[in-house]
C-alpha positions as CSV (number, residue, x, y, z in Angstrom):
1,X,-15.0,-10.0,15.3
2,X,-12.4,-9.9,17.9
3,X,-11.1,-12.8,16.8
4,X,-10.0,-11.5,14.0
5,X,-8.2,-8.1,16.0
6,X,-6.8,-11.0,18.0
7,X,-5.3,-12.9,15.1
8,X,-3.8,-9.7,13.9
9,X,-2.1,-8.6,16.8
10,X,0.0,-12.6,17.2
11,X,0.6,-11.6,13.7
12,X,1.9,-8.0,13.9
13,X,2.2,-7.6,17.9
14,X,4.3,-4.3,17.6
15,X,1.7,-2.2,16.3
16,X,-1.3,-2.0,19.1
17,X,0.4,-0.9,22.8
18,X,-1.4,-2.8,26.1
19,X,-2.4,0.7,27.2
20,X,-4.1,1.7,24.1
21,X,-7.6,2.1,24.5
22,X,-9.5,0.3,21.7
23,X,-13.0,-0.5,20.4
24,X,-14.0,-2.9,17.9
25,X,-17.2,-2.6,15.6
26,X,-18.1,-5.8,12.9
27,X,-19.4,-3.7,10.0
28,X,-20.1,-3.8,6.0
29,X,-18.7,-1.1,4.4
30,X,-20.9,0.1,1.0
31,X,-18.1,0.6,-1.6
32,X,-19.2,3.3,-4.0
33,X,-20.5,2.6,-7.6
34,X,-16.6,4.5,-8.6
35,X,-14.7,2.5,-7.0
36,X,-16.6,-0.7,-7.9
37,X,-15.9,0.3,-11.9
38,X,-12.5,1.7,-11.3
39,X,-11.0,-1.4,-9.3
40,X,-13.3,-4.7,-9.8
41,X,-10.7,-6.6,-8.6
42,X,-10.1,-4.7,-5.4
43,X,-13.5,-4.5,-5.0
44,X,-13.7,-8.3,-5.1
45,X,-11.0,-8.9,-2.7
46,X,-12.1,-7.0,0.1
47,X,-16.2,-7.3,-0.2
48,X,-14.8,-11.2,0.2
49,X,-12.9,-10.1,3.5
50,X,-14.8,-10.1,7.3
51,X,-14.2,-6.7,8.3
52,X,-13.9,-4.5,11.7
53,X,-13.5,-0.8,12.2
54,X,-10.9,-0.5,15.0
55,X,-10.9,3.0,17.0
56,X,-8.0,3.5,18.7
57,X,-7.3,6.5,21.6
58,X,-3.6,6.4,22.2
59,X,-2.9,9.4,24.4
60,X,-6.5,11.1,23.9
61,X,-5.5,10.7,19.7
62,X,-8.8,8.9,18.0
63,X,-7.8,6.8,15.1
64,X,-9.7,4.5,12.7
65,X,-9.1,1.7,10.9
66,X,-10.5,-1.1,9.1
67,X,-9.4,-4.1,9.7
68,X,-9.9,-6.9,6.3
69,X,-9.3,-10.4,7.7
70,X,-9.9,-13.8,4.8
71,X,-9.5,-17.0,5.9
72,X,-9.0,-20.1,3.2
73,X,-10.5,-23.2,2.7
74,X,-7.9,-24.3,5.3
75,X,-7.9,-22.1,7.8
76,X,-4.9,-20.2,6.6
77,X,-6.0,-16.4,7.3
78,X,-4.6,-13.1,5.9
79,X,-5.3,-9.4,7.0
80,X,-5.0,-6.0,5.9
81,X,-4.8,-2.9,8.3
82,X,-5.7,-0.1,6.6
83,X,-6.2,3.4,8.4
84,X,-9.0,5.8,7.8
85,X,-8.3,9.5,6.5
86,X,-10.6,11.7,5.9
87,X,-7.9,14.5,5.1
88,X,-5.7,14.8,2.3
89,X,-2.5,17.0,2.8
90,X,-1.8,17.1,-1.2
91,X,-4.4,17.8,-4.1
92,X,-4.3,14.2,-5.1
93,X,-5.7,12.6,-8.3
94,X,-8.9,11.7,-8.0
95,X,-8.4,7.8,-8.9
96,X,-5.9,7.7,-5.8
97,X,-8.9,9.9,-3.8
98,X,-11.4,7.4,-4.5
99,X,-9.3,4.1,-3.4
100,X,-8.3,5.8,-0.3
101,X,-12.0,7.3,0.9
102,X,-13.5,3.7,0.2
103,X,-10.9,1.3,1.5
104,X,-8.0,3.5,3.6
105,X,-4.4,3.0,3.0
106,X,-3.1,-0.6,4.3
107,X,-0.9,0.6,7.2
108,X,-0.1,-3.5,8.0
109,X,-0.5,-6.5,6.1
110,X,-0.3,-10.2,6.9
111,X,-0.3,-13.9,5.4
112,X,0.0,-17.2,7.2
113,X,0.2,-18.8,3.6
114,X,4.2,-19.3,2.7
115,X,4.8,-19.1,-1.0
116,X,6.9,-17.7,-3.6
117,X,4.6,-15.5,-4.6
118,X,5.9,-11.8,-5.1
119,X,3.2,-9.2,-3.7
120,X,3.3,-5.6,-3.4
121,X,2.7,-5.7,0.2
122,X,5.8,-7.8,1.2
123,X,7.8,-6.0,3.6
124,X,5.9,-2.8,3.4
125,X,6.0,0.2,6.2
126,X,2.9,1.1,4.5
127,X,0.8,1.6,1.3
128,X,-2.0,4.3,-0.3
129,X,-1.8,5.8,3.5
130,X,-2.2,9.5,2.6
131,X,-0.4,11.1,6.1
132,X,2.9,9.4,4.4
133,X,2.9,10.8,1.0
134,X,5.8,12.6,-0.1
135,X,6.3,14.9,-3.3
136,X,10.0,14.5,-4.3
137,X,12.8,11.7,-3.4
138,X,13.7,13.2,-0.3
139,X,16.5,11.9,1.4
140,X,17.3,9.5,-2.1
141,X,17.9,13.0,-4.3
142,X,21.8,13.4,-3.5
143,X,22.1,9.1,-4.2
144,X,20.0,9.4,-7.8
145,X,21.6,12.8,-9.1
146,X,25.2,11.3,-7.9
147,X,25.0,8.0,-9.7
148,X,22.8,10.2,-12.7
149,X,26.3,11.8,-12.7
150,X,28.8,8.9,-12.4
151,X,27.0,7.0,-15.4
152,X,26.3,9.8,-17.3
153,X,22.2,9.6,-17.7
154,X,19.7,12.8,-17.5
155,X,18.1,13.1,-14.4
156,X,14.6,12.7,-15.0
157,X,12.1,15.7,-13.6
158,X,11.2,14.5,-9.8
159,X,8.9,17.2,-8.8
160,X,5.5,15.8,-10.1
161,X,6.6,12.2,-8.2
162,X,4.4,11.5,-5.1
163,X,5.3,8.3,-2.5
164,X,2.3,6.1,-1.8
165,X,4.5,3.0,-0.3
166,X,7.8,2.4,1.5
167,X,9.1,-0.5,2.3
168,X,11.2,-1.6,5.4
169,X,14.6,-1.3,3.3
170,X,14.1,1.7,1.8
171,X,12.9,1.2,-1.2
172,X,9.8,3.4,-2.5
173,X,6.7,3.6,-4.7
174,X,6.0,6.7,-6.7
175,X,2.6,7.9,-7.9
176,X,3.1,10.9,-10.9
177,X,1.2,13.3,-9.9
178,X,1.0,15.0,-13.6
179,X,1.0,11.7,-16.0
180,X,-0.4,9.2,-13.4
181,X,3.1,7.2,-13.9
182,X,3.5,4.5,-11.4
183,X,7.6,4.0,-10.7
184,X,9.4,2.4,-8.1
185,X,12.8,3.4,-6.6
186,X,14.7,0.4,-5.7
187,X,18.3,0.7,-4.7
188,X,17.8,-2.8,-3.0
189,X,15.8,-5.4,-4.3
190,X,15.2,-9.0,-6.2
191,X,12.1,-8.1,-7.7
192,X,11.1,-10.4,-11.0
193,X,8.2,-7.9,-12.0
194,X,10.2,-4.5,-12.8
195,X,12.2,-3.7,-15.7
196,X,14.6,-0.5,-15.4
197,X,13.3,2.7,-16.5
198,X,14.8,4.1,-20.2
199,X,18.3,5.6,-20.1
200,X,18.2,5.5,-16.3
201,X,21.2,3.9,-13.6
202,X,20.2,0.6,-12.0
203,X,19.2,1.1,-8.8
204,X,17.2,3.9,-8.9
205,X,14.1,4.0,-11.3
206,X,11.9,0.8,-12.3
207,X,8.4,0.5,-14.1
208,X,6.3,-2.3,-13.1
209,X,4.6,-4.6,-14.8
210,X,1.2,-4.3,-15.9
211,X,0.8,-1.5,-13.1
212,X,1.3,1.6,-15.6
213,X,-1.3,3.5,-13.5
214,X,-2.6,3.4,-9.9
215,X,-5.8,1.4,-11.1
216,X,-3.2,-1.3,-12.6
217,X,-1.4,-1.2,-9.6
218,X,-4.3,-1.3,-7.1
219,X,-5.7,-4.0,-9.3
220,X,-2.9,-6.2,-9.5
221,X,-2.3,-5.9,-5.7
222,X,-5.8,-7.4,-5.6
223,X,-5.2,-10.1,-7.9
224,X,-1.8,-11.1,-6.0
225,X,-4.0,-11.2,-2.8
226,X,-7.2,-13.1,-3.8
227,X,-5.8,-16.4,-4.7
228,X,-4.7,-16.8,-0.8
229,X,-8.0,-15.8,0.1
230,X,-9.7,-19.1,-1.5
């Protein structure tokens, strides 16, 4: 089991601190019959995964992870960090609720394998971590209403939109709180999977493919992850 912490921090060194104090527990987690039927895929992916809880006391602050480490048929491994909360600043839905009380919200992510493989977690800050969600656009509200403006498009109603992923460049992942509308905000990207959101500027608003919910998103996560877990 602490090979597996090991391999994750030569793989994302920045994110544990030498003075941290830290304990490591190989467990099984028991995934509940909901999340089982709601994500299959997901549920695939990480029963398949060796799995640690990680406490961690960083200035007499406890807290817990679990750490998902795969390894392939040639050694190749991948790992997910994903950080316990037990509670939930927002009213969330309860599809959301359920992915995050049986699996966390993946605070790091890494791959050895090198493909061209598009995956939800490239070049994520984090994903599904409940601490981070957001309602609104926040700082990108004056940069959508301005171009909304300039190219002469209706605004469309932020205040039901929720982020459950940043990435490092900015970009975001929205959860509708009040359809369950999954749309990403992407003034900087190359992504082959999103198509731009009706009457809206480029840019700003994108729907993803298959992933018109947070169970088709979770679930194609999962299947972008479980062929480099083979």
């Amino acid at each position: 089991m602490k090979d597996n912490f090991l391999k994750f921090c030569s793989e994302i060194p920045w994110f544990f601190n030498e003075t941290d104090d830290i304990s490591i527990y190989d467990i099984e987690i028991t995934f509940s019959d909901n999340f089982i039927t709601l994500f299959p895929d997901l549920y695939k992916l990480l029963s398949s995964a060796n799995t640690d809880l990680i406490e961690l006391d960083r200035d007499k602050e406890i807290s817990k992870f679990y750490l998902f480490t795969w390894k392939n048929t040639n050694g190749e491994a991948s790992g997910w960090l994903c950080k316990i909360e037990e509670d939930m600043q927002l009213d969330i839905p309860k599809d959301l609720e359920i992915l995050i009380k049986n699996m966390g919200g993946i605070q790091e992510s890494y791959s050895e394998i090198l493909d061209d493989e598009q995956r939800f977690t490239d070049n994520q800050n984090f994903l599904f971590v409940a601490s981070e969600f957001r309602k609104n656009l926040g700082l990108w509200e004056e940069f959508y209403l301005e171009l909304c403006k300039d190219e002469n498009k209706i605004p469309i109603d932020t205040r039901d939109l929720v982020r459950i992923a940043e990435e490092a460049n900015g970009n975001e992942t929205f959860l509708n709180f009040k359809n369950n509308q999954i749309l990403l905000f992407a003034p900087d990207h190359d992504f082959k999977y999103v198509t731009i959101l009706e009457n809206q500027p480029e840019y700003t608003f994108y729907k993803i493919k298959d992933s018109n919910s947070i169970v088709e998103y979770a679930e194609k996560l999962a299947r972008q992850w479980i062929p480099i877990t083979k």
